[in-house]
C-alpha positions, 0 to 999 in steps of 0.5 A, spaced: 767 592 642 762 596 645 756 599 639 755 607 642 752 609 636 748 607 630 750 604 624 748 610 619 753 614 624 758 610 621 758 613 614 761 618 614 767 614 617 766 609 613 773 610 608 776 610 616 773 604 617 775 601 610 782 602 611 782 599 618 779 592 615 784 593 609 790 593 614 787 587 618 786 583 612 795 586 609 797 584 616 793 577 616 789 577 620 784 574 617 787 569 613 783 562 614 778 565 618 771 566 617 772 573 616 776 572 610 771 570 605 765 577 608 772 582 607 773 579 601 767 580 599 766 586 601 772 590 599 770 587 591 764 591 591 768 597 593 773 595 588 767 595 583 766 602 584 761 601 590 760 607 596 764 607 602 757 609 605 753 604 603 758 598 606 759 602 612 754 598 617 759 592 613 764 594 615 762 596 623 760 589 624 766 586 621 770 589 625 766 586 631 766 580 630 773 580 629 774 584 636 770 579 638 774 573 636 
């Protein structure tokens, strides 16, 4: 995957981005992977109460690192 705009543009596709991780991780994806322990993270901070934009940048670099793999 190829990064053609800054992280903060990433906010607000950041639910977008979000559901897209989400989906991955249903699929099992990520199960067993180092990816699985930084989504599961993440996904409780939002889960708490957290915002979708601050976690964008997070959620951008999952998703190439799991391209990348």
């Amino acid at each position: 995957m190829t990064r053609l705009t800054s992280p903060g543009e990433f906010c607000d596709d950041a639910r977008l981005l979000f559901t897209l991780l989400d989906a991955i991780d249903s699929d099992g994806i990520m199960a067993g992977t180092p990816f699985a322990a930084r989504w599961s993270a993440v996904k409780a901070r939002i889960d708490a109460g957290g915002a979708y934009e601050a976690e964008s940048e997070n959620f951008y670099e999952l998703l190439v690192a799991i391209d990348g793999a």
